[in-house]
N, C-alpha and C positions, 0 to 999 in steps of 0.2 A: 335881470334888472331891467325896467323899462326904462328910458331917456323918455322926458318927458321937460316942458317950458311952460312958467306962467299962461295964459290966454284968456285976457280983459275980454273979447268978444264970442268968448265959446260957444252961446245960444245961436250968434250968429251963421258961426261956423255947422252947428249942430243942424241948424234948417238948410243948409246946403247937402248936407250928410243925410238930412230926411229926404231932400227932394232925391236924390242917385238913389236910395234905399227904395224911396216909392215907387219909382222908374220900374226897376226890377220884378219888384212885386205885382204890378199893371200889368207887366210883360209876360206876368206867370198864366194869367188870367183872359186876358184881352183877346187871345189867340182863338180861344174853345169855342165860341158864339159864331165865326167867322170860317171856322172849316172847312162846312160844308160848301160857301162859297168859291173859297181858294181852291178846292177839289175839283167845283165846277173848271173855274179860271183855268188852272193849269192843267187840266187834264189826269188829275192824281187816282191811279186805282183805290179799290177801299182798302188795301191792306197796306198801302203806302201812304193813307191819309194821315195818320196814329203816328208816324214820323216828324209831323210839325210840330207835333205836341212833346214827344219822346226825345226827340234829339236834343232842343233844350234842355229838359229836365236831366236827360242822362250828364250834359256834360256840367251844367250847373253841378249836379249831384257830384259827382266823378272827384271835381275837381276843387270842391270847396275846404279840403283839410290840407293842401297842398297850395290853395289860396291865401289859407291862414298863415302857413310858416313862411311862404313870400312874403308879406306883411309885415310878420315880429322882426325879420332879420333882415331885411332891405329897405324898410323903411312904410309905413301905411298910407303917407301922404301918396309917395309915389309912385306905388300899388295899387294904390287907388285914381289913379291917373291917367296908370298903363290897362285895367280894368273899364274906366269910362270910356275912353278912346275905343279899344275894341271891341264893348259893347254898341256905342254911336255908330261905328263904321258896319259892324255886323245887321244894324237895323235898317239902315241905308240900304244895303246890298239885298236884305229882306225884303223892301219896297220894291228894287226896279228887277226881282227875280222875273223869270221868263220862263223858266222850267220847274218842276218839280223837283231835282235833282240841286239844282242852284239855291231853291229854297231850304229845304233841309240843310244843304251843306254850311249856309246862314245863320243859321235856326241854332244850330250847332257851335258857330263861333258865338255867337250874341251869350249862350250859356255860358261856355268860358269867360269870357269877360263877365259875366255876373260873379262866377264863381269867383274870381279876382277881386271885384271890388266888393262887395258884400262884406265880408271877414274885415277886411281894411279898414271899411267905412265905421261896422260897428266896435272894433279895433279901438280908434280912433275917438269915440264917442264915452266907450268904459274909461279910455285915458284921461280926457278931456274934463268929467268928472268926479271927484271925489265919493268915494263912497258913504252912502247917508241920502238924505232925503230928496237933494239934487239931481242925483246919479237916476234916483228912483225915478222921480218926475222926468226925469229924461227917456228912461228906459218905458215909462207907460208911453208918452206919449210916440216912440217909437213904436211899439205893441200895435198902440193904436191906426197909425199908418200903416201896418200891415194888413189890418183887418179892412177898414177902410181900403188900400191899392187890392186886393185883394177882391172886393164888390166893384169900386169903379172900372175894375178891368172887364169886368161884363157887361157894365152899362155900354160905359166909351166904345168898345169894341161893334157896340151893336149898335150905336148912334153913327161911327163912323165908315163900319159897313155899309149900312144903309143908304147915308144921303152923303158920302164921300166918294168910297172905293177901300177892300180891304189891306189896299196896300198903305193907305194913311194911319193903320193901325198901329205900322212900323214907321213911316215918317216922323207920327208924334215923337218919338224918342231922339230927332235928330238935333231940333232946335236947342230941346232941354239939357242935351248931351253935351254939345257945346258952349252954354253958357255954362255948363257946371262945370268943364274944362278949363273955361278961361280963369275962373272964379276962385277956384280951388286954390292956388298958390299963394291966394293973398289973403286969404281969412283963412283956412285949416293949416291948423296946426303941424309938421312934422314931427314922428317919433318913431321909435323901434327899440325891440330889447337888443341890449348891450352885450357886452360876454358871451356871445354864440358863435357857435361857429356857423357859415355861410352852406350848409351843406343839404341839399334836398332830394329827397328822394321820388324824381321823375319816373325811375324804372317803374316803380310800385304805384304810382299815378296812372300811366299809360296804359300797364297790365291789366288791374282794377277795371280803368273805364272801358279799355277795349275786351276786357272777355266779356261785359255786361252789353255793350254793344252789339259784340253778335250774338251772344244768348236772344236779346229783345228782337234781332234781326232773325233769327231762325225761329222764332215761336210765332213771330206776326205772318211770318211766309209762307209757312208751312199749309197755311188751305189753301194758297196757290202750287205748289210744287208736291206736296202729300210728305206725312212724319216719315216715311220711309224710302225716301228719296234721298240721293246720294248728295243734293247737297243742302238738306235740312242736317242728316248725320253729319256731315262736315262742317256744318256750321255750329252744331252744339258739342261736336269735340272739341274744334279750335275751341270755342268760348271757356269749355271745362278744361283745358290746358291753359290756358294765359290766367284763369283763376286761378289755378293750382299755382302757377308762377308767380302769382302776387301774392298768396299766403305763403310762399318759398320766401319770395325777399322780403316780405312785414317782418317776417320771422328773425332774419339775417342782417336786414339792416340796422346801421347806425343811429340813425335817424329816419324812423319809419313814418311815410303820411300815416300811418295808422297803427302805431304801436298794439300785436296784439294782446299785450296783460296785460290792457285796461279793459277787456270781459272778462277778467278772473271776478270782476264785480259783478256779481249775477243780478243784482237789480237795473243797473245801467244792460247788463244785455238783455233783462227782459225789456227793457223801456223801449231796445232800438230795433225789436224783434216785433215789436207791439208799435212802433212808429213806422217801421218797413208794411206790416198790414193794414195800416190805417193810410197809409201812403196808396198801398196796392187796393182797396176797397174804395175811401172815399174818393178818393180823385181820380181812379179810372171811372168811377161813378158817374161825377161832371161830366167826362169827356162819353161815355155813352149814352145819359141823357140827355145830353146838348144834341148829338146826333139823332136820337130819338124825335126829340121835339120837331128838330128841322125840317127831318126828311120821309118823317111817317104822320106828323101833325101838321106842318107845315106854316109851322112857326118862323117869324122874320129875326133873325140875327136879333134885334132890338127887343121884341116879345119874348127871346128865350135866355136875352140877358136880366131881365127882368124877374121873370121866374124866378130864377135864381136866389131874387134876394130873402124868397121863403127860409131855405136854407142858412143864408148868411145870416139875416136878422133874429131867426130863434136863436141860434150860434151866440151871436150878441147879446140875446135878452138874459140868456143863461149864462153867461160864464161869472156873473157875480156869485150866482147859487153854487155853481161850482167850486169856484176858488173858498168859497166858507164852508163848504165840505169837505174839501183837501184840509184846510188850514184846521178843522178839527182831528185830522189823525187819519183820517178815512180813506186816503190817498189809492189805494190798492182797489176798494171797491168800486171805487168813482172811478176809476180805471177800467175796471169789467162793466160799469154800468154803460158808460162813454160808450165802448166796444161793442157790447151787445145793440146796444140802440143803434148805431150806425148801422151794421150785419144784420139789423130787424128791419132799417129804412129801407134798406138795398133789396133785401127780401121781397119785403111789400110792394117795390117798384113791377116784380115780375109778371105782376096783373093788368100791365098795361094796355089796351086794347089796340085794335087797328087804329077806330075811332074816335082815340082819347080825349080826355078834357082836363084841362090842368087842375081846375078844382075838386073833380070826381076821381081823377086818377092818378095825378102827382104831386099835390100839394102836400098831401098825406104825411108820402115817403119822403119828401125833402123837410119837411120839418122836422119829423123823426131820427131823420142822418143829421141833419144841421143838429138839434139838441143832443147826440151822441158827438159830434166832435166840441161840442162847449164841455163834456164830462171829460173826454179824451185827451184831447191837447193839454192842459193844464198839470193834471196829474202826471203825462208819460213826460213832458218838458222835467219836472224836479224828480221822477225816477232816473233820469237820463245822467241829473247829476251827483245822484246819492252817493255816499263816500266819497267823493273824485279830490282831494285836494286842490287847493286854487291855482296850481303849475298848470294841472291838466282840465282848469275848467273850459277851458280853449276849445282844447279838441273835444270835448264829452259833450260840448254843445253844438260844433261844426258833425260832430258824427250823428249825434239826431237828425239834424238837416238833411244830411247825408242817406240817411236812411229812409225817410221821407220822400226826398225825389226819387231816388232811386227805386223805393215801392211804390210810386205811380207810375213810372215809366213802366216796370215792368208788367202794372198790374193791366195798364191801358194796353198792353202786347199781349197780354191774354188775354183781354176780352177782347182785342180786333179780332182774333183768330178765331176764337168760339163765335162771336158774330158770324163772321165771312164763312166759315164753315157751313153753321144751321143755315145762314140765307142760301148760300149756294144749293144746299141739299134741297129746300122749301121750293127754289125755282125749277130746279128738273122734275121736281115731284109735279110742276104744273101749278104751284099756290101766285096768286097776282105778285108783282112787287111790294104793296103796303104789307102785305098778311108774312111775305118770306123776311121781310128786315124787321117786321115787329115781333117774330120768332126768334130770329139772331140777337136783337137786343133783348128779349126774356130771357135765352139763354146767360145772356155777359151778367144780367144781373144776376142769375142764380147764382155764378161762380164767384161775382164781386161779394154777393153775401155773404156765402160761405169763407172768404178770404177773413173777411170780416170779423165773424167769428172764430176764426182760428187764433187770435190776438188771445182769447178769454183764456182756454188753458193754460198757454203759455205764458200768461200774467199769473196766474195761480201759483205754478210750479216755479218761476224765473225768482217772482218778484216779490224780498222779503218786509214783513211790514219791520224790522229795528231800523232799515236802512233808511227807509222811508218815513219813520219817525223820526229819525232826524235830520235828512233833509229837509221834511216840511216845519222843524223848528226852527231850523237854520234862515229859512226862507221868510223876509217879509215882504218883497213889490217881486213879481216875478212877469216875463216879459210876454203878456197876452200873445195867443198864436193864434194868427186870422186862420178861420174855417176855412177860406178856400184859396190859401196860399199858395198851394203849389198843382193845381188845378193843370196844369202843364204849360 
């Protein structure tokens, strides 16, 4: 049972609850435009670059279903409090970094505290309104601050680079962090379900995120140190034992961050299997693009946040044609179309010359990918929650997410590797620097392609259309998912 109080000003409360929401989501984005510089700044090799990007996402990802049950059972307001604070402080510490080491390890709290307050705030917001057409109006225009933080994190990010310094990137969040700190006690609401017991399972949190940890950690390293190196092998057995120990105690616990017989729903595991590829394809996509542009075109942070908004804007133009596809029944194919068309844009990327020109050679593929995540998103969101009862609409929608960051992180860990790899090989061969890193990035995109496509089967085989048929009857305002949310 949720405890829940009247609240005469919950619009108000709600745009407090948007600005922390939109925070987070600028912060997903804002980073990828800016890389190449911070690489310069701090001296970051290229296989340790893909860590600014990754260590967010992982612990964002890691820790977001375990953010949710702190929420219901100790309260959201104040969840949401203990999430603001240690995101504000992790952004700060992001700014006056000095090292590359100090950065990641930043980079890495600031996701935890998203993963903290995120769940809480939106928590906070389904409480807040009654179900019906208010709820709805709330929830679009949430959707919409996604999509929206989502795009201005590449503008901002490359405005701020530019004529600031990239450490202002991280600054931004300090002010904003603080006033939503002070703010929050006196207009949001407190609530939490009632009749629980207080019980969470950290074991099963820490395992999860640390064997995914090193897994990302040994697959990014490994052109520096070679697969057969003793501690590339060491680093993907530990990661394959701390795994094996988190499906030991999902198993065993009482209260699992991740109950596993909620994939005996085989549409909800096609959804998170088909959100894990789209995770790993389109948004190591960004993060190899971005680096594309910079450092073989030589494009300004601001020019290659811009780009971008090919992708975002087709994203946007489609997702109304989308959603009146799903909503006639067709949810499953709009699903393979989505999939296809992104694993077609990424594809097409591979043409990219030394000499590129954004018009002849990337605009292409980014609108191609962008019009496959307006088919993608939409669809795999209400596969995710087909069958799920309302107890467990919680976590079937924190484990999308879930799934999500955690296939960019990893997907950005393979294609640094396959990068670094071809460039390394291209420079002993004697090829210039443009010609060896425009090799390296053909390569990432063959493999993001391909990642790509690997969604389609396993939509075929996972994902049934009765479940799906009633989901999308079930469904009428469902919560828009910005294209390039979790961009890293």
């Amino acid at each position: 049972m949720t405890s829940t109080s009247p609240h005469v000003h919950r619009w108000r409360a709600f745009a407090l609850l948007a600005v922390a929401y939109f925070m987070t989501i600028v912060d997903l984005t804002i980073v990828n435009v800016s890389l190449p510089t911070i690489g310069r700044a701090l001296h970051f090799s290229e296989t340790n670059l893909q860590w600014v990007a990754t260590a967010y996402a992982l612990t964002f990802g890691g820790f977001l279903l375990l953010g949710g049950r702190a929420a219901d059972v100790l309260g959201r307001r104040r969840v949401l409090m203990v999430g603001l604070g240690l995101f504000t402080a992790a952004s700060m510490a992001c700014g006056v970094a000095h090292s590359d080491t100090l950065l990641i390890g930043s980079r890495a709290v600031q996701g935890l505290g998203a993963a903290i307050m995120l769940p809480a705030a939106l928590s906070i917001v389904m409480n807040m309104f009654a179900e019906g057409a208010e709820r709805n109006k709330a929830l679009g225009i949430w959707g919409g601050l996604g999509a929206g933080g989502a795009t201005a994190g590449m503008i901002v990010g490359g405005l701020l680079t530019r004529y600031a310094g990239w450490e202002y990137i991280f600054y931004l969040n300090v002010p904003i962090g603080v006033a939503a700190l002070l703010l929050t006690p006196r207009i949001v609401p407190e609530s939490r379900v009632t009749g629980v017991r207080r019980r969470f399972d950290a074991a099963g949190a820490l395992t999860g995120t640390g064997g995914l940890v090193l897994l990302v950690d040994a697959i990014s390293q490994a052109p520096q140190y070679g697969w057969g190196a003793t501690r590339t092998v060491a680093m993907l057995a530990a990661a394959a034992a701390l795994l094996a120990g988190f499906l030991a105690i999902e198993s065993r616990a009482k209260d699992p961050v991740l109950p596993l017989s909620i994939f005996r729903l085989r549409t909800l595991a096609g959804a998170n299997v088909a959100g894990l590829l789209l995770g790993g394809s389109f948004f190591a996509f960004i993060f190899v693009g971005t680096l594309y542009m910079q450092d073989v075109m030589r494009f300004s942070a601001l020019q290659t946040g811009m780009a971008w908004l090919a992708a975002s804007l087709t994203s946007v133009a489609l997702a109304g044609v989308s959603q009146a596809l799903v909503t006639r029944g067709g949810a499953k194919l709009v699903m393979v179309l989505g999939m296809t068309l992104i694993g077609a844009g990424v594809l097409w990327a591979t043409q990219v010359p030394v000499h590129g020109r954004f018009v002849g050679n990337l605009l292409g593929p980014f609108a191609v990918a962008g019009a496959g995540t307006a088919f993608a998103f939409i669809p795999i969101s209400i596969a995710a929650l087909a069958g799920v009862d309302e107890e467990r609409a919680g976590l079937a929608s924190g484990l999308l997410n879930t799934s999500q960051q955690l296939g960019g992180a990893i997907g950005i860990a393979i294609a640094s590797s396959v990068a670094a790899s071809r460039t390394q090989a291209l420079l002993h061969a004697g090829h210039s620097a443009p010609a060896s890193l425009t090799g390296g990035f053909q390569d990432a995109f063959w493999v993001l392609g391909a990642i790509g496509l690997l969604a389609v089967p396993a939509i075929f085989v996972l994902v049934r259309r009765n479940e799906l048929s009633d989901a999308v009857a079930k469904t009428t305002v469902r919560e828009p998912r910005p294209a390039l949310v979790a961009a890293g």
